[in-house]
C-alpha positions as CSV (number, residue, x, y, z in Angstrom):
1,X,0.0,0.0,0.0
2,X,1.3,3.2,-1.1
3,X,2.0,5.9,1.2
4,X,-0.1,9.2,0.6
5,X,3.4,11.3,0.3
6,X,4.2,9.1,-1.9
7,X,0.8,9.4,-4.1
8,X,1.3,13.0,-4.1
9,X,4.6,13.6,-5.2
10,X,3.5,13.6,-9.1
11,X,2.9,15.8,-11.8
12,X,-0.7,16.5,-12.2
13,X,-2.6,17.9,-15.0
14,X,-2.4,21.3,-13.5
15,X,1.6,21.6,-12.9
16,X,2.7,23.7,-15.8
17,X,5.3,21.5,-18.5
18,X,8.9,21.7,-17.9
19,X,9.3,23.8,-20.8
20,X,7.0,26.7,-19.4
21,X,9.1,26.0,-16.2
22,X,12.0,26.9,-17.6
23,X,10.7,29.7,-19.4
24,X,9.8,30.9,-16.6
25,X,13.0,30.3,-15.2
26,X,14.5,32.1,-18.1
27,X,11.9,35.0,-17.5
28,X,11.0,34.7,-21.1
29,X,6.9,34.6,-19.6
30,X,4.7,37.7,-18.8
31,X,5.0,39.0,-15.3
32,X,1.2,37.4,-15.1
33,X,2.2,34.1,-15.7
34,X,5.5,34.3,-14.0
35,X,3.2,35.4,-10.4
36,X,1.6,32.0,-11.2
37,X,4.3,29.1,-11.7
38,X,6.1,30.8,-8.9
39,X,2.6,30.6,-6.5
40,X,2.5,27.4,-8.1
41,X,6.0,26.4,-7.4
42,X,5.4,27.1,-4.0
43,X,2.7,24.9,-3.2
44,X,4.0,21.9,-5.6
45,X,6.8,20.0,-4.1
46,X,7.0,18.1,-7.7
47,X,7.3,21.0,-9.9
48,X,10.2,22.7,-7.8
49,X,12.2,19.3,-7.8
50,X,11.6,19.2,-11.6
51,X,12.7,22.7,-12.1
52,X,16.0,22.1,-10.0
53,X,16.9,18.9,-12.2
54,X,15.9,21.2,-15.1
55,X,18.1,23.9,-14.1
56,X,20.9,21.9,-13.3
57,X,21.2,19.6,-16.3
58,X,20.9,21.8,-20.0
59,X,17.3,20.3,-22.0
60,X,18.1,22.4,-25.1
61,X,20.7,21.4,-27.5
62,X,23.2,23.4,-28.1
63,X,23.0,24.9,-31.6
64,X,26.1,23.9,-33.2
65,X,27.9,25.7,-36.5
66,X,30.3,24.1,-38.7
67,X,33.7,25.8,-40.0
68,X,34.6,25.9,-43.7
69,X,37.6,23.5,-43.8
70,X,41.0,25.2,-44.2
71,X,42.1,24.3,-47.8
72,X,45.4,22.7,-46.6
73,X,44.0,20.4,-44.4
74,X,41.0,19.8,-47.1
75,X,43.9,18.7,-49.3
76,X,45.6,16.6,-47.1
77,X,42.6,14.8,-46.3
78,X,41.4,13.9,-50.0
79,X,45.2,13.0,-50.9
80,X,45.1,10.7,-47.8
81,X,42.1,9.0,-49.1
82,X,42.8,8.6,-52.5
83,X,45.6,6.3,-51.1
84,X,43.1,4.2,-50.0
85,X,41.0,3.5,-52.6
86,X,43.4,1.2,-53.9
87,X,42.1,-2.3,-52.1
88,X,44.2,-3.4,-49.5
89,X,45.6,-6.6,-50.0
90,X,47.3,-7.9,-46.9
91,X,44.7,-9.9,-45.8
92,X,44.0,-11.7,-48.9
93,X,47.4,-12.4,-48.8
94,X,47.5,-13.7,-45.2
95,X,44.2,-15.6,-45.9
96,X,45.4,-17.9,-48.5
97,X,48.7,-18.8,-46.5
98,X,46.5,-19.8,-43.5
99,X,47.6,-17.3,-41.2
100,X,44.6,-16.2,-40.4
101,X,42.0,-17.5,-37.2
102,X,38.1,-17.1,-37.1
């Protein structure tokens, strides 16, 4: 039998999502709205665990950009794998002779 702390420790359909709890965090909400999640916060034990975990641990990913490749190192890398194309033929070799184990 569950213990009633235990039964009331949940999210319930009136706890705002973690994303409004973090915008309000943020303060990206209208002073209106901010007066209520923190009223709200106050009263719901769940929400203002939720929002520490939120807080503490990034939910966003970060927005990453990519950098042009110098054209050095651009070169270098397709001379280094046109080297490779041709087929490799070491283990063929060590195959036939025997020397190799499954």
């Amino acid at each position: 039998m569950p213990s009633s702390f235990a039964s009331l420790f949940c999210k319930t359909a009136d706890c705002p999502t973690s994303q409004v709890l973090l915008a309000c965090r943020r303060s990206l909400l209208t002073a209106k709205d901010e007066d209520y999640i923190e009223s709200h916060l106050a009263s719901c034990d769940f929400c203002s665990a939720e929002l520490q975990l939120l807080t503490r641990y990034r939910s966003e990913a970060e927005e990453y950009s990519f950098a042009e490749m110098p054209a050095q190192l651009r070169r270098l890398a397709e001379n280094l794998l046109k080297r490779r194309t041709a087929p490799f033929k070491g283990f063929a070799e060590l195959g036939e002779s025997h020397q190799v184990s499954h």
